[in-house]
C-alpha positions as CSV (number, residue, x, y, z in Angstrom):
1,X,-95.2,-50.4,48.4
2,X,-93.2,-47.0,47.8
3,X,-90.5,-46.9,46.4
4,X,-87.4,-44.5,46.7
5,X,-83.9,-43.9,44.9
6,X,-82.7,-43.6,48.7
7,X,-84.0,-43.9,51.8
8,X,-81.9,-42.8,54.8
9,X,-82.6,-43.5,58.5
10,X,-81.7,-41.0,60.6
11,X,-81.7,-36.8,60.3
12,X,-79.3,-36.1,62.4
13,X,-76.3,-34.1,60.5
14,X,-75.0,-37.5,58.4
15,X,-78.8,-38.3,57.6
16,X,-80.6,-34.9,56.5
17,X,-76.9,-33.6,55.0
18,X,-76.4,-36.9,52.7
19,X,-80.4,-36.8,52.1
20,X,-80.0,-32.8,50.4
21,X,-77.0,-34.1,48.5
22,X,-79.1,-36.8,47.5
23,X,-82.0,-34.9,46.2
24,X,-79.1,-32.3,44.6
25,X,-78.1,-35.0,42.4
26,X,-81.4,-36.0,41.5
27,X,-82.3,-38.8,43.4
28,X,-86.2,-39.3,44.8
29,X,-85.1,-39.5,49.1
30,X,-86.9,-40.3,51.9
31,X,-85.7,-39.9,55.2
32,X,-86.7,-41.5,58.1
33,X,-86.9,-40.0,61.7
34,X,-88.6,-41.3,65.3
35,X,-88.2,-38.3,66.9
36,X,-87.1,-34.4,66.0
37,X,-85.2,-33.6,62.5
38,X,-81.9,-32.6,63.1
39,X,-81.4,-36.1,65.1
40,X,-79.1,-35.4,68.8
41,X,-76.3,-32.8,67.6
42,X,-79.2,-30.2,66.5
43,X,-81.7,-31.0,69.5
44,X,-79.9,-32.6,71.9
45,X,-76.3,-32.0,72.0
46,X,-73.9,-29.5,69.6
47,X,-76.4,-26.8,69.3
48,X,-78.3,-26.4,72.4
49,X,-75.5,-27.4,74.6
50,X,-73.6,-23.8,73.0
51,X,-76.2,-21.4,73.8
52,X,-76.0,-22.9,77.3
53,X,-72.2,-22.4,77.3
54,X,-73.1,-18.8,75.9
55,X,-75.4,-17.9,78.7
56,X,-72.7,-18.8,80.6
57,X,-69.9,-16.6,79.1
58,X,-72.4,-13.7,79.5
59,X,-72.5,-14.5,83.0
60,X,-69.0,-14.7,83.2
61,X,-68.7,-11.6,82.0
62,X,-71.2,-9.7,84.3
63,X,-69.3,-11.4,87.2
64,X,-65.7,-9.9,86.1
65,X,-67.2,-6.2,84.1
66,X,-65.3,-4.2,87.2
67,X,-62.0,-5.9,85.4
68,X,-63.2,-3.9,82.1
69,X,-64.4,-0.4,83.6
70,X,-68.0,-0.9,83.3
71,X,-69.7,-1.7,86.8
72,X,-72.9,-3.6,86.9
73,X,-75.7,-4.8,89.4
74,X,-74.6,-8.6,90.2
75,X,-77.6,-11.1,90.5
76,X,-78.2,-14.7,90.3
77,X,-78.9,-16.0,86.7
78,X,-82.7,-17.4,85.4
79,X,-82.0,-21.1,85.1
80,X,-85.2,-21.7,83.9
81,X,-84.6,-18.9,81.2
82,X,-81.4,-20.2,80.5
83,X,-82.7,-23.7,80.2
84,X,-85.8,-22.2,77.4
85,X,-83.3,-20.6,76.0
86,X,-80.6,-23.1,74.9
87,X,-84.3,-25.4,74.1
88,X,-85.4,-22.8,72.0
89,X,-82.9,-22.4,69.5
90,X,-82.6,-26.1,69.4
91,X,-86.2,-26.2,68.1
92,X,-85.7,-23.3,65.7
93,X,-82.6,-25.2,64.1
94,X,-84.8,-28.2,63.5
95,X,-87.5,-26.5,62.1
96,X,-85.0,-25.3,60.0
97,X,-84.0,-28.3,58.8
98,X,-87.6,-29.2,58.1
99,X,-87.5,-26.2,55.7
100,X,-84.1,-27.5,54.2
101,X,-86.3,-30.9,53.4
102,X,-89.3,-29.1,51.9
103,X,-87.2,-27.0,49.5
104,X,-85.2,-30.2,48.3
105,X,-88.3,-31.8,47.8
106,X,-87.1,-35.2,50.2
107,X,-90.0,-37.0,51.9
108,X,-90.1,-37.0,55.6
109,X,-90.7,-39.9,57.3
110,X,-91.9,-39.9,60.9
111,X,-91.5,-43.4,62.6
112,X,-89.1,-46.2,63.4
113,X,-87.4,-48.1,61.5
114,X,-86.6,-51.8,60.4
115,X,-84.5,-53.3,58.2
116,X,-87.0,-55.8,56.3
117,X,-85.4,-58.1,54.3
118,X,-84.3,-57.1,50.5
119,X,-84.1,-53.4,49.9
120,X,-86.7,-52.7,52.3
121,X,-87.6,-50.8,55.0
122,X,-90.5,-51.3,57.7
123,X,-91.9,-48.3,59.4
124,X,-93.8,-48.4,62.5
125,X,-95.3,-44.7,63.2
126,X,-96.5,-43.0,66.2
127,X,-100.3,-44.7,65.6
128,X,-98.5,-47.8,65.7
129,X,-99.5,-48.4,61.7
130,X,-97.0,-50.0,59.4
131,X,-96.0,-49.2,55.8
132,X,-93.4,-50.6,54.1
133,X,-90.8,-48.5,51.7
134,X,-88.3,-50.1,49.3
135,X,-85.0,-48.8,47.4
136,X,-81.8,-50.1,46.1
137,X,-79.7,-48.0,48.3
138,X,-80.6,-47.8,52.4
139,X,-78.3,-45.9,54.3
140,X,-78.4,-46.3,58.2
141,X,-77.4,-43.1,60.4
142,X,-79.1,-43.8,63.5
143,X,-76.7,-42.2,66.0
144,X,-75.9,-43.1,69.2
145,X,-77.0,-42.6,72.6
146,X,-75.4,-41.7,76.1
147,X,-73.0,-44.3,77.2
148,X,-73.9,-46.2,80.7
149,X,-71.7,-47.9,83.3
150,X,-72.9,-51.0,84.9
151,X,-72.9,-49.5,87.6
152,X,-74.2,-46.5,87.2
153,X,-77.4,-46.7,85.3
154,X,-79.3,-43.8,84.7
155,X,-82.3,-42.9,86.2
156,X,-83.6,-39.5,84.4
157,X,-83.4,-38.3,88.3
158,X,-80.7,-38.3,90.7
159,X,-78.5,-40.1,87.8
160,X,-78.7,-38.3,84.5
161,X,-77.0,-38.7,81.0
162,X,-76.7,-35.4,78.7
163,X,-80.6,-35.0,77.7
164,X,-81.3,-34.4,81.0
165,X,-78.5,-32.2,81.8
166,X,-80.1,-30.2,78.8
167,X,-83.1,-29.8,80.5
168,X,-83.5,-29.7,84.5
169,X,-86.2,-28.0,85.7
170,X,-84.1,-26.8,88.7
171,X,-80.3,-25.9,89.0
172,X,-78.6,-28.3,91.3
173,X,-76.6,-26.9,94.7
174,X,-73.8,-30.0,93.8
175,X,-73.1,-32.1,90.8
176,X,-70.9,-35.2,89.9
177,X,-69.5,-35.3,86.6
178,X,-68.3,-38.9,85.7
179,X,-66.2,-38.2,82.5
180,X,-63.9,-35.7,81.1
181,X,-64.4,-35.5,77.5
182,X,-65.9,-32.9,75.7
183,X,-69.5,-33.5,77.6
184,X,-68.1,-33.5,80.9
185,X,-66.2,-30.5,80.4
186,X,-68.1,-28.4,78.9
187,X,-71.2,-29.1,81.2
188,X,-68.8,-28.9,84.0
189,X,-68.0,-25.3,83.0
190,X,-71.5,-24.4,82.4
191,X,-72.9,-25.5,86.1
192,X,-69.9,-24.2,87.6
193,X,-70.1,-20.9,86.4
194,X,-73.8,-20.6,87.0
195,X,-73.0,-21.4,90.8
196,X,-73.5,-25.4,91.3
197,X,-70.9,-27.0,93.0
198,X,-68.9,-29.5,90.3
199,X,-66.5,-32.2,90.6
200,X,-65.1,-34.0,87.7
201,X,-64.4,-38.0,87.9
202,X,-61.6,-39.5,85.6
203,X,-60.7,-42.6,85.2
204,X,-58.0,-41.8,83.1
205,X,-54.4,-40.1,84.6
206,X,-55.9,-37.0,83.0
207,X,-58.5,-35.1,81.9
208,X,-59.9,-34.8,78.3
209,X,-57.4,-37.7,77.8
210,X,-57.5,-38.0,73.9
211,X,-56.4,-34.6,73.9
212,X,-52.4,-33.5,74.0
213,X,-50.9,-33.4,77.2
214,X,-49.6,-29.8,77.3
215,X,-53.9,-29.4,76.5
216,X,-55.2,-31.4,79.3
217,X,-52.6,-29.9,81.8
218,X,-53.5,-26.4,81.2
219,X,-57.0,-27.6,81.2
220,X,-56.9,-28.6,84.3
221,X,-55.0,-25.8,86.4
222,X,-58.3,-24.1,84.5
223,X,-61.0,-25.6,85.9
224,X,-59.9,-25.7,89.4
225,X,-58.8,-22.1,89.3
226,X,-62.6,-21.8,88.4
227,X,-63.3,-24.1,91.6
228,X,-64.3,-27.3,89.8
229,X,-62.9,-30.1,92.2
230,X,-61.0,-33.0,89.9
231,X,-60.5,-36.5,90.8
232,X,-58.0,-38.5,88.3
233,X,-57.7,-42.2,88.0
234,X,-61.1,-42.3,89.7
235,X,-63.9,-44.3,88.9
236,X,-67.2,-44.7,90.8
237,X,-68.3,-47.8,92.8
238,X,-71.6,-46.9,93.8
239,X,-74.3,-44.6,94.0
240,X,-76.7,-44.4,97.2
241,X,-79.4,-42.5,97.7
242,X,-80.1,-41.0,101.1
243,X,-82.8,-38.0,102.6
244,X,-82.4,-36.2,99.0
245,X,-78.7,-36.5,98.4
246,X,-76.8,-38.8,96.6
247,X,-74.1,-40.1,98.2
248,X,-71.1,-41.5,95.3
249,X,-68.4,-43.7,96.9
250,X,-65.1,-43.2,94.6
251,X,-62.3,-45.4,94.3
252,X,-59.0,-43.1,93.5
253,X,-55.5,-44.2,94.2
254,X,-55.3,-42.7,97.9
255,X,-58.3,-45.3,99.2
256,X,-62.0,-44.8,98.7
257,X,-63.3,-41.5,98.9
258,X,-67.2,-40.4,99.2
259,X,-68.9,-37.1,98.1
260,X,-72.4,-36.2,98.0
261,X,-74.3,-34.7,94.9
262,X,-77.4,-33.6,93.8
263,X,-77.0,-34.5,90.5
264,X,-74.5,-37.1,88.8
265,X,-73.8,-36.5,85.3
266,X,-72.7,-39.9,83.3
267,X,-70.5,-38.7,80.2
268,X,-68.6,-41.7,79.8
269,X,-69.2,-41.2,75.8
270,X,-72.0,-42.9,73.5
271,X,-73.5,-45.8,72.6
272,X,-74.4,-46.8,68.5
273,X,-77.6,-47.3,68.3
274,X,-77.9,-50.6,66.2
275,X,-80.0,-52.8,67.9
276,X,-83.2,-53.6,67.0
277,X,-82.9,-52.0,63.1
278,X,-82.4,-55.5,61.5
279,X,-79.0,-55.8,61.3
280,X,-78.8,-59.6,62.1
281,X,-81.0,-60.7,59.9
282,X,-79.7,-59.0,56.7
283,X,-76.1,-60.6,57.7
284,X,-74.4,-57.1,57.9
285,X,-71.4,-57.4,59.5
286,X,-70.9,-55.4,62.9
287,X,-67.4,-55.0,64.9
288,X,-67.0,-54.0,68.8
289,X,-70.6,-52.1,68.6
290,X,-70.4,-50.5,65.2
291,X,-71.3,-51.4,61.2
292,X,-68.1,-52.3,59.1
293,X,-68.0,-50.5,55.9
294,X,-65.5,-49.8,53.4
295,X,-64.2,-46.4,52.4
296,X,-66.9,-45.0,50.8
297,X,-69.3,-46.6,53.2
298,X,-70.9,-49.5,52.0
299,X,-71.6,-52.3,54.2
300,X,-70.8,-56.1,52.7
301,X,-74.2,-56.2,51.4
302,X,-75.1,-54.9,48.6
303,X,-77.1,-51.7,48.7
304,X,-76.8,-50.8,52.4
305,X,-74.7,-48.2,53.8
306,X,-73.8,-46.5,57.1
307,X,-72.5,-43.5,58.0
308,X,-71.8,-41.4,61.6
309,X,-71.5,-42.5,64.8
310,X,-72.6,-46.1,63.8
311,X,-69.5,-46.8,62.2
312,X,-65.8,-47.2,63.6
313,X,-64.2,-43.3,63.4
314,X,-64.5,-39.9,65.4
315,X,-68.1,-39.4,66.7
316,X,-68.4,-35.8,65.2
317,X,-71.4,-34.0,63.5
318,X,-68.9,-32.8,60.2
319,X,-67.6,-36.4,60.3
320,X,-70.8,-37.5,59.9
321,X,-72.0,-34.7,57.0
322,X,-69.1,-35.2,55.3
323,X,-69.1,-39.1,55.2
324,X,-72.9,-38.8,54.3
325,X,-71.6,-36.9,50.6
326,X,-68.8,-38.9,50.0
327,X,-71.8,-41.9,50.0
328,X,-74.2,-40.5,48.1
329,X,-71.8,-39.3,45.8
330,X,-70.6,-42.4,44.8
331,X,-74.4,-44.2,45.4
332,X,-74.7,-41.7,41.6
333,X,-71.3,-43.3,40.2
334,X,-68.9,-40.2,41.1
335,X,-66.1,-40.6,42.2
336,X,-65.8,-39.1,45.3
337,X,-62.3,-38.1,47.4
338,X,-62.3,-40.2,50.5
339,X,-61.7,-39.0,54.0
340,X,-58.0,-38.4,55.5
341,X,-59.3,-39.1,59.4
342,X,-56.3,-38.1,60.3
343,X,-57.2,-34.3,59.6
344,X,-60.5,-34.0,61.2
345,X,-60.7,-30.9,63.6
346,X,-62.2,-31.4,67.4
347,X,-63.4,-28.7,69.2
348,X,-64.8,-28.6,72.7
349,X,-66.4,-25.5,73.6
350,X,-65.8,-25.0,77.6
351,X,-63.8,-22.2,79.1
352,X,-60.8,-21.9,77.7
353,X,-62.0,-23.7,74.5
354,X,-60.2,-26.0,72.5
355,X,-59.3,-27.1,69.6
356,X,-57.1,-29.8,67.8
357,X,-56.6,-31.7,65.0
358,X,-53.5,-34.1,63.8
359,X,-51.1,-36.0,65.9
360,X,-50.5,-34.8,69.7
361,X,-46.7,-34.8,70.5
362,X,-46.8,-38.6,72.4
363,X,-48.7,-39.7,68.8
364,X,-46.1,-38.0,66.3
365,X,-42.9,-39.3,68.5
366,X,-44.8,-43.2,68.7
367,X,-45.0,-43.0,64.8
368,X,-41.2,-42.4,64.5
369,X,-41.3,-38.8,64.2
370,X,-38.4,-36.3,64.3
371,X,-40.0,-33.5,65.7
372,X,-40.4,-29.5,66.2
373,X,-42.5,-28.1,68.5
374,X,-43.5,-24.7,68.3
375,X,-45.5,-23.2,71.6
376,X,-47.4,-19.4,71.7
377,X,-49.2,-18.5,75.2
378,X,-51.6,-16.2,74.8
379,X,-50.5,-14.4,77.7
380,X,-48.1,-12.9,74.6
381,X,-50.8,-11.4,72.6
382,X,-51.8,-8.3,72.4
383,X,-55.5,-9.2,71.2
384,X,-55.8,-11.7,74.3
385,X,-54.7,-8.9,76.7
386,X,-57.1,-6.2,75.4
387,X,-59.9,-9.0,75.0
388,X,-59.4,-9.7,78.8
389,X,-58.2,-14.2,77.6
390,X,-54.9,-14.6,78.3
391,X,-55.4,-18.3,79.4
392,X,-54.1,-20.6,77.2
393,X,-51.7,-21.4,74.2
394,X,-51.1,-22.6,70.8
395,X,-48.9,-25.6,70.2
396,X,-47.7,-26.9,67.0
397,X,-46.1,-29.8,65.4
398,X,-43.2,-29.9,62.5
399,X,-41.5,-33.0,60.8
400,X,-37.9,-32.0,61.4
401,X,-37.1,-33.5,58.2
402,X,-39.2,-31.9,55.4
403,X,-41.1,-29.2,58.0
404,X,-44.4,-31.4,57.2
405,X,-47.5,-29.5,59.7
406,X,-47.9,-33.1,62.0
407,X,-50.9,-31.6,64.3
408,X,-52.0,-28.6,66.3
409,X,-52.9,-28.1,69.7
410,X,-54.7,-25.1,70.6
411,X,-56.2,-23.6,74.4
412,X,-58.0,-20.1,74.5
413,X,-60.6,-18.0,73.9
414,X,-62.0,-18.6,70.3
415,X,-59.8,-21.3,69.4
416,X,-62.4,-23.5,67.6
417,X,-63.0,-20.7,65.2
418,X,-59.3,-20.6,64.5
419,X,-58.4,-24.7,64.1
420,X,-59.5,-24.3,60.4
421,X,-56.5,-22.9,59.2
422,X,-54.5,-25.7,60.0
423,X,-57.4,-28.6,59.0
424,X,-56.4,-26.4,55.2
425,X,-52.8,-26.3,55.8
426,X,-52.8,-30.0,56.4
427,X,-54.8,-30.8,53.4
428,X,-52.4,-29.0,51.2
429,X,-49.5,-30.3,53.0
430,X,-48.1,-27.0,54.0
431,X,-44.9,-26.4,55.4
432,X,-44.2,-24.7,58.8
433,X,-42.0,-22.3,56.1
434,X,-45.0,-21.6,54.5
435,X,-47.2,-20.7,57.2
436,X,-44.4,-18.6,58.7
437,X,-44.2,-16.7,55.8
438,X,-47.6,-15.8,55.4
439,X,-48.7,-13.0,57.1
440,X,-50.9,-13.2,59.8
441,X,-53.5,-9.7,60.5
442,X,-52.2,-7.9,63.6
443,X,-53.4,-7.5,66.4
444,X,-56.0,-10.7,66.5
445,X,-55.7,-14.5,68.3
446,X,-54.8,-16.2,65.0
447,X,-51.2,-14.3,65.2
448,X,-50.4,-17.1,67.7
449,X,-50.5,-19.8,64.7
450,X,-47.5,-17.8,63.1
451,X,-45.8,-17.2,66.6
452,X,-45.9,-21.1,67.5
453,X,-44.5,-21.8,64.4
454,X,-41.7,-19.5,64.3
455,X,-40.5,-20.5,67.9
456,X,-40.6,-24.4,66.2
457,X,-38.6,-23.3,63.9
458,X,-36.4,-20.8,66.1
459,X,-37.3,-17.5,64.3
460,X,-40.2,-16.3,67.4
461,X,-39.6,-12.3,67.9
462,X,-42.8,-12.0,70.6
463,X,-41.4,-14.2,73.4
């Protein structure tokens, strides 16, 4: 039997991050993996989904130059190209993290994994051979998987989950998105703009529903300016196949509704994978789907630990990396700050992007809140106007009382790269004084922060 310090299951970005922190503070790791390093976010989801959205934007732009002077031959885009593309640089960021594993000197592990009774692990590899690894401390990051309906089970063909989408071999004429998070959104902006015909289900009264209102709203008028059809409090009954074409009846609040679809995309959200890793018979307690663990991430028995989209919290890659630390930190006896989740940035990259973190405006009133709002458009900014973005806004939250920064609610070009100066602002529990008075750089997109907060507080000169 071999034994390890650690052993983690799971290299997606809680597994392989926790694993180098590991090995940092001088621990002997071993990580285990059935599939590519890097786990979903690297190979199948954040990564490769953005260079899809980018070959979009540069589509985007070819389509509109004439509005920036420069006139160019219009053509259809390469799916295919697009397609290697976006798989490409997904395989190039996993071998990178195989380089990250050599250089901190963590064994790889390729197979899949059991829970085998006391500190142990069983691996079953590709030949079908088993070994068995032990260690006092076994952290499970497994991931999760695409969410499916009863009624709508995937098929890898006519009925698809993100992995596919990834990856068709052909761009679909027509395509049903069932779900408006950040999947559906952001692949309904990527086959829209490369010519397929999309339409967006919802069973919620809006889309991207965890998001603010003001967010969604704007959202919306967005996407079907773009031409992306949207059906609210919708939910799909059935899917029939018929001479090629799917045909998906709808129930919406005007009667049943049917459209036909190449393609129907399920982004209904994900599904932890903890089945069949030995939970039950180690006693570890589960809750709706997902491992309890405490604060630091321990799991009631002793020397098992889980991190990511396995446990109860928001199903991000950082989350995960950053939970994956804290762990290891205090697996070494440090002592580890834990995680505020109520200051953990989401971003979804479709066009207008956005990006929040904090309470939206219904969550900040709900907790009792006194409250000043503070709203930019970037219609008002000179950066937006000469970049050619003027869609969207930046909307932000104050405690009337003490001016405590409650949340942040951003739509536009480049917002995600712009949410971090809030996630700081929080953490240091700055003021909206504060942020007013520091200066912002003129002319960029990050002026807006300062705008929105000087109309909160009713100081704006720009509007």
């Amino acid at each position: 039997m071999i034994n390890f310090d650690v052993i983690i299951i799971g290299s997606g970005p809680g597994g392989y991050v926790a694993a180098i922190r590991a090995s940092q503070l001088g621990l002997k790791t071993a990580i285990i993996e059935k599939e590519n390093l890097g786990g979903i976010c690297l190979n199948w989801g954040c990564i490769p989904t953005k260079a899809l959205l980018k070959s979009a934007q540069v589509f985007e732009y070819i389509q509109n130059a004439d509005e920036y002077g420069i006139h160019i031959e219009k053509s259809n885009p390469d799916f295919q190209k697009v397609i290697n593309r976006s798989r490409d640089t997904a395989t190039k960021m996993s071998k990178g993290i195989d380089f990250l594993m050599k250089k901190n000197k963590i064994t790889v592990i390729h197979g899949t994994a059991q829970l085998n009774g006391k500190n142990t692990v069983k691996v079953l590899d590709t030949n079908h051979k088993e070994t068995i690894y032990s260690s006092n401390h076994i952290i499970i990051s497994t991931g999760a998987r695409s969410r499916e309906l009863p009624n709508l089970k995937q098929n890898g063909k006519n009925i698809i989950g993100y992995r596919e989408a990834l990856s068709l071999k052909k761009q679909p004429k027509s395509m049903v998105i069932v779900g408006s998070g950040a999947i559906g959104v952001e692949f309904a902006y990527f086959y829209n703009t490369m010519g397929t015909k999309v339409t967006i289900i919802e069973y919620q009264e809006n889309i991207v529903p965890n998001e603010d209102h003001d967010i969604s709203k704007e959202l919306s008028k967005s996407l079907k300016k773009k031409g992306i059809n949207i059906l609210t409090k919708a939910s799909v009954e059935s899917v029939v196949e018929k001479s090629g074409e799917s045909i998906v009846s709808i129930k919406t609040e005007d009667g049943k509704k049917e459209l036909k679809a190449e393609i129907i995309l399920s982004a209904v959200g994900i599904t932890p994978n903890i089945e069949n890793i030995g939970l039950e018979a180690l006693k570890i307690t589960t809750n709706e789907g997902r491992i309890v663990v405490d604060e630091y991430y321990r799991t009631n028995i002793d020397g098992y630990y889980a991190i990511g989209d396995v446990i109860k919290g928001p199903a991000l890659a950082h989350v995960a990396s950053a939970e994956g630390i804290i762990c290891v930190e205090k697996i070494v006896g440090e002592n580890p700050e834990t995680i505020n989740y109520d200051n953990i940035p989401g971003c979804t990259y479709c066009s207008p992007e956005i990006a929040s973190v904090g309470f939206t405006e219904k969550e900040a009133k709900e907790k009792g809140y006194d409250i000043k709002i503070g709203q930019f458009p970037f219609s008002a900014s000179g950066k937006a106007s000469a970049a050619g973005h003027k869609e969207g806004f930046v909307k932000i939250i104050y405690d009337t009382k003490y001016g405590e920064l409650l949340g942040a609610h951003m739509l536009g070009y480049n917002v995600t790269e712009m949410i971090a100066e809030i996630v700081v602002a929080k953490k240091l529990e700055t003021t909206g004084h504060e942020i007013l008075k520091s200066i912002h750089p003129h002319p960029t997109m990050s002026e807006a922060v300062m705008e929105a907060t000087a109309a909160a507080f009713g100081e704006v000169i720009h509007l």
